[in-house]
Biopython code that builds the backbone (N, CA, C, O; Angstrom):
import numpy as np
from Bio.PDB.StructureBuilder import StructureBuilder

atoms = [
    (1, "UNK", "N", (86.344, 3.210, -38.735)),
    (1, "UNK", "CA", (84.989, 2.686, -38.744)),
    (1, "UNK", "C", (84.842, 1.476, -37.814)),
    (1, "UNK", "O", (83.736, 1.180, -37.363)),
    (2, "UNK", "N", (85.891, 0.808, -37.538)),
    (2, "UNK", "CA", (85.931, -0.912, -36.786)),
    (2, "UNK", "C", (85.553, -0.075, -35.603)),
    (2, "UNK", "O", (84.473, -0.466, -35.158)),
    (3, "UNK", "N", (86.027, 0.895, -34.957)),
    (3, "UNK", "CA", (85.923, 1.048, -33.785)),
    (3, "UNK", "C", (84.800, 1.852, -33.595)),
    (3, "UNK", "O", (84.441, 2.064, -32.437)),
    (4, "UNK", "N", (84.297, 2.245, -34.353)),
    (4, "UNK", "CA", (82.725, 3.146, -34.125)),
    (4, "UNK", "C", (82.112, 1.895, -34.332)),
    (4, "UNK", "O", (82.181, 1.412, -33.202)),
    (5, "UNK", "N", (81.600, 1.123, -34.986)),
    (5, "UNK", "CA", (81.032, 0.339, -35.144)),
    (5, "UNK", "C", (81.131, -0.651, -33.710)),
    (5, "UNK", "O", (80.061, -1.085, -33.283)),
    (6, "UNK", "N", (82.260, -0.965, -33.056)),
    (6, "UNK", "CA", (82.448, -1.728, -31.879)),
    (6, "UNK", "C", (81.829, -0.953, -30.812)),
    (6, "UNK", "O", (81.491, -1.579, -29.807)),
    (7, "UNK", "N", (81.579, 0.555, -30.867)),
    (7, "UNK", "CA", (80.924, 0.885, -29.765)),
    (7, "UNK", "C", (79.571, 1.645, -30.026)),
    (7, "UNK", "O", (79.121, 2.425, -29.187)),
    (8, "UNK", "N", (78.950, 1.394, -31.198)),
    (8, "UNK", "CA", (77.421, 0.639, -31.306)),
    (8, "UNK", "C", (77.293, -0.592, -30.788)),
    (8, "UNK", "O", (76.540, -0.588, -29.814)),
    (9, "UNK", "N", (77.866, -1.954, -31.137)),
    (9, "UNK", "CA", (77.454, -2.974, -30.948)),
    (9, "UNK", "C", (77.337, -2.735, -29.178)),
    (9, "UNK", "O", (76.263, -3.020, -28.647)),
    (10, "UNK", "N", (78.501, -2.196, -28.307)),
    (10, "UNK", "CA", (78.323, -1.921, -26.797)),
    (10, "UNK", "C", (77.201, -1.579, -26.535)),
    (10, "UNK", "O", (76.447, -2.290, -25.870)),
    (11, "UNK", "N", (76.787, -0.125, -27.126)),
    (11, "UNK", "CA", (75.500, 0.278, -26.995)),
    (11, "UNK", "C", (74.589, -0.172, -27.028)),
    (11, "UNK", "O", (73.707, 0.164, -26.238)),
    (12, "UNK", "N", (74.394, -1.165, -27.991)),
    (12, "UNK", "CA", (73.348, -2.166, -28.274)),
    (12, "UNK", "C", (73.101, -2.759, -26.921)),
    (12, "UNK", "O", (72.117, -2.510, -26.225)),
    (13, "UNK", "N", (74.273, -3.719, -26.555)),
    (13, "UNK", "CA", (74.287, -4.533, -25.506)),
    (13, "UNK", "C", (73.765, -3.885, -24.180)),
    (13, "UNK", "O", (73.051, -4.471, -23.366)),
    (14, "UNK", "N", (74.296, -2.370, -24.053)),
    (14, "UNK", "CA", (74.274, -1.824, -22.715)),
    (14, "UNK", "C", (72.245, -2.026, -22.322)),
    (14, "UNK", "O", (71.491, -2.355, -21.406)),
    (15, "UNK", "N", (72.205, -1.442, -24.090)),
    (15, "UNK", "CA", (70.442, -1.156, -24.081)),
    (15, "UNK", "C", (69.781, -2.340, -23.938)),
    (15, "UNK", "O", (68.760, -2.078, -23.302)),
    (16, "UNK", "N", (69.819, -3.458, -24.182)),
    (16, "UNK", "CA", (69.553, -4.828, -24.103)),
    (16, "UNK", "C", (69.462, -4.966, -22.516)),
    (16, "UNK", "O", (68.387, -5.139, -21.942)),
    (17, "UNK", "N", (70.975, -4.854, -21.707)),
    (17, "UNK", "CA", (70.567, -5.617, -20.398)),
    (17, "UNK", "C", (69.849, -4.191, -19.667)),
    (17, "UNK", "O", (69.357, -4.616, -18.621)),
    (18, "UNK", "N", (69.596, -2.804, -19.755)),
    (18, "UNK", "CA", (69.006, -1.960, -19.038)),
    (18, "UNK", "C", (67.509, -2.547, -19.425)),
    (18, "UNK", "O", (67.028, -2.940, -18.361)),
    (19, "UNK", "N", (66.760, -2.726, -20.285)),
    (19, "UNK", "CA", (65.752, -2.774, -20.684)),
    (19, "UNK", "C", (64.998, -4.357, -19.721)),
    (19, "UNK", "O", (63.916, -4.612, -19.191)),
    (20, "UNK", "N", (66.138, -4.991, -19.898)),
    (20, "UNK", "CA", (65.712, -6.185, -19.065)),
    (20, "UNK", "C", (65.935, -5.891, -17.282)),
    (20, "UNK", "O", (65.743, -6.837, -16.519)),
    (21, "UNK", "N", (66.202, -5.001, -16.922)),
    (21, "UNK", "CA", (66.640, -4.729, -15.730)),
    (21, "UNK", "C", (65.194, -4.099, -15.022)),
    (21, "UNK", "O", (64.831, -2.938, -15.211)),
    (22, "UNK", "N", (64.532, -4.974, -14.272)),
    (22, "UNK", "CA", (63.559, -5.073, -13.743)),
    (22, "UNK", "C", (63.048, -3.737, -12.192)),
    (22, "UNK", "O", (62.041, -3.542, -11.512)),
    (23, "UNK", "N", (64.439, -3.137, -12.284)),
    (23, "UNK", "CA", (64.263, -2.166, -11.124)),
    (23, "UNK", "C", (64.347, -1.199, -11.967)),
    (23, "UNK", "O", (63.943, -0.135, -11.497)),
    (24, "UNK", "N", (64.815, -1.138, -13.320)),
    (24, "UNK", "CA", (64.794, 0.480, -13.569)),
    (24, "UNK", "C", (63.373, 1.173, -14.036)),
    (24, "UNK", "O", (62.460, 0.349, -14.097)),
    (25, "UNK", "N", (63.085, 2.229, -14.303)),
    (25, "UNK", "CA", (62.086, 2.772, -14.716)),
    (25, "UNK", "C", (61.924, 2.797, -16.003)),
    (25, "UNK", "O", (62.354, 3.770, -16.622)),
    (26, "UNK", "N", (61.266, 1.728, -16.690)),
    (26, "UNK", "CA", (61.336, 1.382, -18.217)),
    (26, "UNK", "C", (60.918, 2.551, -19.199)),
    (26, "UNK", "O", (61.458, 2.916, -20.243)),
    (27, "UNK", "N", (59.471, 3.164, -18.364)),
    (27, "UNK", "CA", (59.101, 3.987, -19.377)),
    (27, "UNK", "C", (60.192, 5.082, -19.383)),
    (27, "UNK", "O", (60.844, 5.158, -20.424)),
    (28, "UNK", "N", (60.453, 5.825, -18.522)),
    (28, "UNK", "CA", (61.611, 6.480, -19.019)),
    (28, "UNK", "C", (62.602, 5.987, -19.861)),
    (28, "UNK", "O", (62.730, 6.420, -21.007)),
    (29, "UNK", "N", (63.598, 4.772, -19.205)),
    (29, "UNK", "CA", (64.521, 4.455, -20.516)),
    (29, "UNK", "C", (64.281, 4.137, -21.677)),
    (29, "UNK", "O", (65.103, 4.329, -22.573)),
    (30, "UNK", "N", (63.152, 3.608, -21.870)),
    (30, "UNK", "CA", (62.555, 3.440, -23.169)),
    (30, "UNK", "C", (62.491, 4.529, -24.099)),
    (30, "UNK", "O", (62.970, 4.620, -25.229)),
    (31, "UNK", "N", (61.701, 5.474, -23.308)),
    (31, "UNK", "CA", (62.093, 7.032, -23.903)),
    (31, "UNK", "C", (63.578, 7.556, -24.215)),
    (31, "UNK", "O", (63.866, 8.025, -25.317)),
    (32, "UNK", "N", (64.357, 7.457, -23.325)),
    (32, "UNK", "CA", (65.612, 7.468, -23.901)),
    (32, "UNK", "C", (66.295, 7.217, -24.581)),
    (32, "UNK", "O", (66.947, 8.016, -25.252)),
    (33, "UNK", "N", (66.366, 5.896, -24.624)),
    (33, "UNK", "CA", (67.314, 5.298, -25.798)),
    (33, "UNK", "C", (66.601, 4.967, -27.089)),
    (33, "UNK", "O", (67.175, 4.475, -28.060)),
    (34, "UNK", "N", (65.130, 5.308, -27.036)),
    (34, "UNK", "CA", (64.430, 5.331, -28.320)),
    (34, "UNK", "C", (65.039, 7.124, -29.093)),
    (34, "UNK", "O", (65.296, 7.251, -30.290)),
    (35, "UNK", "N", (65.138, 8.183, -28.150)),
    (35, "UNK", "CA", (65.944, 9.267, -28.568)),
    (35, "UNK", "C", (66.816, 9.274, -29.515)),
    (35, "UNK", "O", (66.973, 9.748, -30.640)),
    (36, "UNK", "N", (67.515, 8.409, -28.516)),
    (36, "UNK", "CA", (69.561, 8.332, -29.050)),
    (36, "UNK", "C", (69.825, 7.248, -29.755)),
    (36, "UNK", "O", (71.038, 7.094, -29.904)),
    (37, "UNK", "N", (69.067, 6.309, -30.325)),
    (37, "UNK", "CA", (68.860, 5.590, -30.955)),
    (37, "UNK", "C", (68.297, 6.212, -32.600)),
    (37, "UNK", "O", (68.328, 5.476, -33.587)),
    (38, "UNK", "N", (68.052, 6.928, -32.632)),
    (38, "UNK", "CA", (67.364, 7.755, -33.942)),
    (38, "UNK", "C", (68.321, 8.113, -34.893)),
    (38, "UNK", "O", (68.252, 8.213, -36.118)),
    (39, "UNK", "N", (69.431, 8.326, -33.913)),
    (39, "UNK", "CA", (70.655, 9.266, -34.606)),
    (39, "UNK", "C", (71.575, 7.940, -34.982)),
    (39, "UNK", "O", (72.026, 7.580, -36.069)),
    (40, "UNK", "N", (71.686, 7.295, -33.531)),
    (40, "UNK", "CA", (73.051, 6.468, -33.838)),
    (40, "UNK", "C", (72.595, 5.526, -35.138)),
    (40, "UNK", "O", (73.181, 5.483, -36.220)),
    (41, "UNK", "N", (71.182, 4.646, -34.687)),
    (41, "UNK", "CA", (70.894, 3.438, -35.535)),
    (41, "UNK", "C", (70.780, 4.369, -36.849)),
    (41, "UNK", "O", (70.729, 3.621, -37.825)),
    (42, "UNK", "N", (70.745, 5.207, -37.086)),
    (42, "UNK", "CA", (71.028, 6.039, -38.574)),
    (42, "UNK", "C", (71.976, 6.494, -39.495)),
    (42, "UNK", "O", (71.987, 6.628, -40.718)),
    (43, "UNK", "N", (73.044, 6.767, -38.276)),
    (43, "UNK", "CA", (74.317, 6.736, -38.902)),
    (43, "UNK", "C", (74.903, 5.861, -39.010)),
    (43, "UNK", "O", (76.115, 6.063, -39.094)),
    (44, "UNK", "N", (74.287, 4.005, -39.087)),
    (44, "UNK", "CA", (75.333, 2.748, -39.038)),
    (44, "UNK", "C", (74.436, 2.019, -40.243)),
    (44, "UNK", "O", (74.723, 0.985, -40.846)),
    (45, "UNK", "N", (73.142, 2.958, -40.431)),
    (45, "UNK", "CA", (72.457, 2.491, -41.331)),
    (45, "UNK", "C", (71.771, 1.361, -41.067)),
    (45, "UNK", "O", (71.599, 0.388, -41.801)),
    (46, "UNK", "N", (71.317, 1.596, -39.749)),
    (46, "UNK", "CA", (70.391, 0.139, -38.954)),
    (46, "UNK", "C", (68.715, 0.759, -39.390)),
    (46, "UNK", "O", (67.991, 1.291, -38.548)),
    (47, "UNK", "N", (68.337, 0.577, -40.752)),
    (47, "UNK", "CA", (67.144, 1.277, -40.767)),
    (47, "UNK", "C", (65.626, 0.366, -39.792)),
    (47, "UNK", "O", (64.494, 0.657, -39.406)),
    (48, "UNK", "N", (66.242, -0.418, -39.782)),
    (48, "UNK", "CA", (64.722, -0.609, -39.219)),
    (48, "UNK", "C", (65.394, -0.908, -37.731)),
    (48, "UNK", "O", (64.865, -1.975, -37.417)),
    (49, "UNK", "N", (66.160, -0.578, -36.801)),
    (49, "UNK", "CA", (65.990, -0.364, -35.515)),
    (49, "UNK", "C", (65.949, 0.779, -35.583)),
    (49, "UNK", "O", (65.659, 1.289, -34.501)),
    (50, "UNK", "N", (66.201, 1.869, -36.844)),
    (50, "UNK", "CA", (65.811, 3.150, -36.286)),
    (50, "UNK", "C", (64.436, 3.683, -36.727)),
    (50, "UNK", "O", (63.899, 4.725, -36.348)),
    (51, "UNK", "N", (64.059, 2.950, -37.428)),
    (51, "UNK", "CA", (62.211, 3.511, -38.102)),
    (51, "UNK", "C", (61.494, 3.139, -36.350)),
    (51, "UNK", "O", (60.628, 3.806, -35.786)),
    (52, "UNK", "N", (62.113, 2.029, -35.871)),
    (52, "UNK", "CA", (61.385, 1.775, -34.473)),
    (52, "UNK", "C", (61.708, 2.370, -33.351)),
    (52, "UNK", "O", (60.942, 2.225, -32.399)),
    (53, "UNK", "N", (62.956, 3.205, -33.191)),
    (53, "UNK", "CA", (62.970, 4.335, -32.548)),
    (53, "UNK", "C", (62.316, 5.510, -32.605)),
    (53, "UNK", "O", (61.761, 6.157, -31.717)),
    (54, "UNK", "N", (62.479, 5.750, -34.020)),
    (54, "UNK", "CA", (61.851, 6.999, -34.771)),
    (54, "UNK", "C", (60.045, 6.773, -34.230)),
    (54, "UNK", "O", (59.332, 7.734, -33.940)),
    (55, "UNK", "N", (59.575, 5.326, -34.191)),
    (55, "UNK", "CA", (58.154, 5.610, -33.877)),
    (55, "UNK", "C", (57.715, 5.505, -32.406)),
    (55, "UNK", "O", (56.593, 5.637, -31.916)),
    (56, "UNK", "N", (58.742, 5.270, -31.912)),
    (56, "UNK", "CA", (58.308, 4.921, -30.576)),
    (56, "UNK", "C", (58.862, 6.729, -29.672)),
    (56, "UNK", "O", (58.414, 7.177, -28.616)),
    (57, "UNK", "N", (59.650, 7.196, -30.356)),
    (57, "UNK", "CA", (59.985, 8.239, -29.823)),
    (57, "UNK", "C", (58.637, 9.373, -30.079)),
    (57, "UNK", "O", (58.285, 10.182, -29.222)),
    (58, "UNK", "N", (58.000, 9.230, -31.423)),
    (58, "UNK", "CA", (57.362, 10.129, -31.841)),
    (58, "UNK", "C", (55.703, 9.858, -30.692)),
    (58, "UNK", "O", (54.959, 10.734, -30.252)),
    (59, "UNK", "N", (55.594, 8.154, -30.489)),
    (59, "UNK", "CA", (54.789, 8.567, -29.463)),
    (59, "UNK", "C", (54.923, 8.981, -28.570)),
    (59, "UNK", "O", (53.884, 9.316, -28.002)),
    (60, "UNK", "N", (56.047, 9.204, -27.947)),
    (60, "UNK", "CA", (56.028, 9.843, -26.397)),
    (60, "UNK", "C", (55.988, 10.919, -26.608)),
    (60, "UNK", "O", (55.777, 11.634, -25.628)),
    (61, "UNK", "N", (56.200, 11.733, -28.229)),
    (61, "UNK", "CA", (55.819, 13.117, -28.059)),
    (61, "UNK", "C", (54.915, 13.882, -28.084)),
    (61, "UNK", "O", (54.731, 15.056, -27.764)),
    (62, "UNK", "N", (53.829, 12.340, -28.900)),
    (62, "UNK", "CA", (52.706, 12.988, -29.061)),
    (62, "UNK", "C", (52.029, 12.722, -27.708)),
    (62, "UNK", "O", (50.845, 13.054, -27.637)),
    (63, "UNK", "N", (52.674, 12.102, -26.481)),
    (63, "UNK", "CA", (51.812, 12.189, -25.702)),
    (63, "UNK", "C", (50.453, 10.656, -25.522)),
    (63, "UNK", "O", (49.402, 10.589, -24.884)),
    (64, "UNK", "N", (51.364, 9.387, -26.666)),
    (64, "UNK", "CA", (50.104, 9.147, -26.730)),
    (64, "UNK", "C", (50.618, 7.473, -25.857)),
    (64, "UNK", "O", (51.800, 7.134, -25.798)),
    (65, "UNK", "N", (49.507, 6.653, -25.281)),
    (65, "UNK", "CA", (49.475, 5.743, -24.410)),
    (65, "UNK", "C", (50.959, 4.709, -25.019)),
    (65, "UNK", "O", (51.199, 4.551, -26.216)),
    (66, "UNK", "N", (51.616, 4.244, -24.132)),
    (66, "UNK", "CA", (52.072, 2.672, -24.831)),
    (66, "UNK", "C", (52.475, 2.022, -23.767)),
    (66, "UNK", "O", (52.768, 2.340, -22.615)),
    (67, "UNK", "N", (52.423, 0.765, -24.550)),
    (67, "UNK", "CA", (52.339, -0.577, -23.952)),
    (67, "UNK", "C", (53.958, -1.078, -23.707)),
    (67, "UNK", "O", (54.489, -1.870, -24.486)),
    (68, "UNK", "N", (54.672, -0.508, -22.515)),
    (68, "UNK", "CA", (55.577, -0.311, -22.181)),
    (68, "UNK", "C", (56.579, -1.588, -22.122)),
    (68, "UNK", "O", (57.746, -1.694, -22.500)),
    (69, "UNK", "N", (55.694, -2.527, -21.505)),
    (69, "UNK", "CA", (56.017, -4.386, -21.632)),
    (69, "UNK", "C", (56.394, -4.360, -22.948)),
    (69, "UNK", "O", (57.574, -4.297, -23.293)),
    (70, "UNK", "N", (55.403, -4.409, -23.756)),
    (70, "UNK", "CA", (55.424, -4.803, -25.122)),
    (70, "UNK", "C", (56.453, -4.210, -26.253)),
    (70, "UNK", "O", (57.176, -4.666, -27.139)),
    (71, "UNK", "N", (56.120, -2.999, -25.739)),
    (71, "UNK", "CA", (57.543, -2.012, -26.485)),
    (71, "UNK", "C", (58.388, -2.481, -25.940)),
    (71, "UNK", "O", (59.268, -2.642, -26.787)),
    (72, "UNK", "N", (58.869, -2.987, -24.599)),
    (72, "UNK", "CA", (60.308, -3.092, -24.439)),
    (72, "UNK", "C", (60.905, -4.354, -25.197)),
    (72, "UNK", "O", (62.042, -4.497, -25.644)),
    (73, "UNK", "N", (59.876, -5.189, -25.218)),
    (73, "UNK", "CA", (59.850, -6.784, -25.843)),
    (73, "UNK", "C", (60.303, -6.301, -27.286)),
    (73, "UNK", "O", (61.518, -6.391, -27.465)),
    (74, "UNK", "N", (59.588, -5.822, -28.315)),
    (74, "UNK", "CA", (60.271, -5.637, -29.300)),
    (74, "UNK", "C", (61.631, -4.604, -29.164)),
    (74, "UNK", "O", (62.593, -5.119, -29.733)),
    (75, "UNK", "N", (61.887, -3.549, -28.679)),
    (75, "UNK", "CA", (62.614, -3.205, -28.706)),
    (75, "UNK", "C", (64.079, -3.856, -28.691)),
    (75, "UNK", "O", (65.022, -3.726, -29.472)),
    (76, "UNK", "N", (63.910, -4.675, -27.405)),
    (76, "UNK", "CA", (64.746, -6.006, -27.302)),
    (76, "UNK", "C", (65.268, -6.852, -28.306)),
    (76, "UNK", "O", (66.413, -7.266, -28.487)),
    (77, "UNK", "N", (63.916, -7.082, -29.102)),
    (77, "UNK", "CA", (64.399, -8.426, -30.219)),
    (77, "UNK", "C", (64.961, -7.610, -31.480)),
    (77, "UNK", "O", (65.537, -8.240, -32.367)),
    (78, "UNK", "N", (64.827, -6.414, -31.564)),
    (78, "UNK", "CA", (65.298, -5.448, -32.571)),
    (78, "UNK", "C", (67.003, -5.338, -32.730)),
    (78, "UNK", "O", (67.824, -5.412, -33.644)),
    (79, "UNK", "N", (67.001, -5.111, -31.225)),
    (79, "UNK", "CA", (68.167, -4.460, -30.899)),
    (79, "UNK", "C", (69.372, -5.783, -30.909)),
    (79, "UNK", "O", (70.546, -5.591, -31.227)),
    (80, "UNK", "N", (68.841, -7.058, -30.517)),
    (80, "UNK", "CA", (69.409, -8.432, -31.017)),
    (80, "UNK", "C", (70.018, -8.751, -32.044)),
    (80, "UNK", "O", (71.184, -9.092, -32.243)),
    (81, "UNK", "N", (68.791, -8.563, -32.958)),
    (81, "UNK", "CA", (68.884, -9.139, -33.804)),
    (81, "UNK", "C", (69.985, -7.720, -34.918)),
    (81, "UNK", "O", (70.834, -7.776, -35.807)),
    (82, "UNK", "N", (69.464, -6.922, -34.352)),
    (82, "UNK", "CA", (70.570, -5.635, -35.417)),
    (82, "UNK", "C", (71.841, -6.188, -34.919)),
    (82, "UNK", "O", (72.632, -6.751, -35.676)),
    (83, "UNK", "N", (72.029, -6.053, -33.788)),
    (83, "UNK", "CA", (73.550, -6.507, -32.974)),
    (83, "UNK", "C", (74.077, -7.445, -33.415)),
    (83, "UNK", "O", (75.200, -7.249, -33.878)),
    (84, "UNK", "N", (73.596, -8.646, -33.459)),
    (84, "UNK", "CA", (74.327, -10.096, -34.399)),
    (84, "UNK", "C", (74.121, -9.979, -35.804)),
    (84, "UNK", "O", (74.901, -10.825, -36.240)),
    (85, "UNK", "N", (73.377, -9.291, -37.093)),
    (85, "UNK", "CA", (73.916, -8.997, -37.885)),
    (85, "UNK", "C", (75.120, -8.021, -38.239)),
    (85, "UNK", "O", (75.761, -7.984, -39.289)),
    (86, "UNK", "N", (75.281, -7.168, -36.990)),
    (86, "UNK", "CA", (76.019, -6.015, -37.412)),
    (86, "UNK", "C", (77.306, -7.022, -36.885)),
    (86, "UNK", "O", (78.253, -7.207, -37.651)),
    (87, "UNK", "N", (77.288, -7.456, -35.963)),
    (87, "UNK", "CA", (78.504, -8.363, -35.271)),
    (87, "UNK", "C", (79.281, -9.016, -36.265)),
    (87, "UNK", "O", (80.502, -9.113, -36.134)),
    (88, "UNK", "N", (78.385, -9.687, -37.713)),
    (88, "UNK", "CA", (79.411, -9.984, -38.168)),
    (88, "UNK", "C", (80.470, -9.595, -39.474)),
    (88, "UNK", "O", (81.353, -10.136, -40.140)),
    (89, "UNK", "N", (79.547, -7.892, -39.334)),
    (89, "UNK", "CA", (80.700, -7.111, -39.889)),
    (89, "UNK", "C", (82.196, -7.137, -39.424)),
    (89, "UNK", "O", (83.194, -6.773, -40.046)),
    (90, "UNK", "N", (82.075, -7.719, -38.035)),
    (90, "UNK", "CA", (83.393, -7.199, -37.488)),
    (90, "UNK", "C", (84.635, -8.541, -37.612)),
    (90, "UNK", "O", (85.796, -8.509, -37.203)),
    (91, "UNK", "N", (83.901, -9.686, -38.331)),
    (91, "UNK", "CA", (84.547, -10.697, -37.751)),
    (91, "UNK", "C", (85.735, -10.858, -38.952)),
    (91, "UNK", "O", (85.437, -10.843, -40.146)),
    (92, "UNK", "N", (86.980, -10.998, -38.510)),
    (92, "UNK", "CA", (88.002, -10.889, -39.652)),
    (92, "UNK", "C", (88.766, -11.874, -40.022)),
    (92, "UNK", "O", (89.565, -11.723, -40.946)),
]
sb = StructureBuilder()
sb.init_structure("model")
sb.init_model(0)
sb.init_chain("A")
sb.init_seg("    ")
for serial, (resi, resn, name, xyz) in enumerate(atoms, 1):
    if name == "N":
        sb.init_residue(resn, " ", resi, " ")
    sb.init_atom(name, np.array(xyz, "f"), 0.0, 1.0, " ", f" {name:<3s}", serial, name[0])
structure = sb.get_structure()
């Protein structure tokens, strides 16, 4: 489990600095890792970074407008703040 858990917290991080990364194409990654985020933040039992995957994914399926800035902003402080609580599962 130490080591699944150590490469969520990566994941976390990876998603953190892509999201801040000003050349990539947000709305896509946003879409993405709101995907793969559904599953992982579910199986570590991160429920509320994954209720916010789960809704942000379900709008892009429905097709419906978002506020891509703004989503990434929370997404961000989500993904933080899950990361340094989960971080100090690990500390021994």
């Amino acid at each position: 489990v130490p080591i699944l858990l150590d490469i969520f917290l990566n994941e976390m991080t990876q998603y953190i600095e892509a999201l801040k990364d000003e050349e990539r194409d947000q709305d896509a990654y946003l879409k993405e890792i709101c995907h793969a985020l559904k599953s992982s933040a579910a199986s570590f039992g991160a429920e509320s970074l994954c209720a916010l995957a789960i809704e942000i994914d379900a709008k892009y399926k429905l097709g419906e407008v978002i506020d891509v800035v703004e989503t990434q902003k929370v997404m961000i402080a989500r993904l933080t703040q899950t990361q340094q609580r989960y971080q100090t599962l690990l500390i021994k």
